[in-house]
Phi, psi and omega in degrees: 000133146238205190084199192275004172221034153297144181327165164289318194281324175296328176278330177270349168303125215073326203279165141282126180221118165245173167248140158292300169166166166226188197234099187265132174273122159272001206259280201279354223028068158250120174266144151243160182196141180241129166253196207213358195263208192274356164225073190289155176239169170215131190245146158250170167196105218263066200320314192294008164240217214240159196286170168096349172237004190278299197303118190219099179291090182289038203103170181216012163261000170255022172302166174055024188239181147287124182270095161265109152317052188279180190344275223267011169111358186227127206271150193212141187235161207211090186273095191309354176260343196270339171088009172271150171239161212232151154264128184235145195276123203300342186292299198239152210283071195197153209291135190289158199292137158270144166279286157213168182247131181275204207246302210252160175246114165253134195285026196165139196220159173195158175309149166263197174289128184320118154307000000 
């Protein structure tokens, strides 16, 4: 199978796919995940559905970041050389909001604690 809702394993064999990082929602079973590689994507893989179909290519403006998931659904990147972080929208194919630019570059982003 290809294309864009070919197994996951079948779309990344052979290619270089490094990752920028994912994301798992526990709320939808959806992993989202952005790459890094020479045609970076920002991608889901959707446990709920049957194989050959979990795999979905959202676009190419949200690519390269660091990922965090939170609580309440909204998702946040981290492009490690500009040291900015972004709000990114999960829907629509379009360049992620910026927030602000820190002081530091993190190699990892992760959720807080479940309220």
């Amino acid at each position: 199978a290809s294309g864009a809702n070919a197994p996951f394993e079948s779309n990344f064999a052979g290619r270089g796919f490094d990752f920028g990082d994912i994301a798992y929602d526990e709320t939808t079973n959806i992993i989202y995940g952005s790459t890094v590689n020479t045609n970076p994507i920002f991608f889901k893989y959707d446990l709920n559905q049957t194989a050959g179909s979990r795999y979905t290519e959202l676009g190419t403006n949200r690519n390269g970041m660091q990922l965090a998931l939170t609580f309440d659904g909204n998702l946040y990147g981290h492009k490690t050389s500009p040291k900015s972080f972004y709000q990114v929208n999960i829907d629509v194919d379009e360049a992620p909001l910026f927030l602000f630019t820190g002081n530091f570059s993190y190699n990892d982003l992760a959720p807080g604690p479940r309220p």
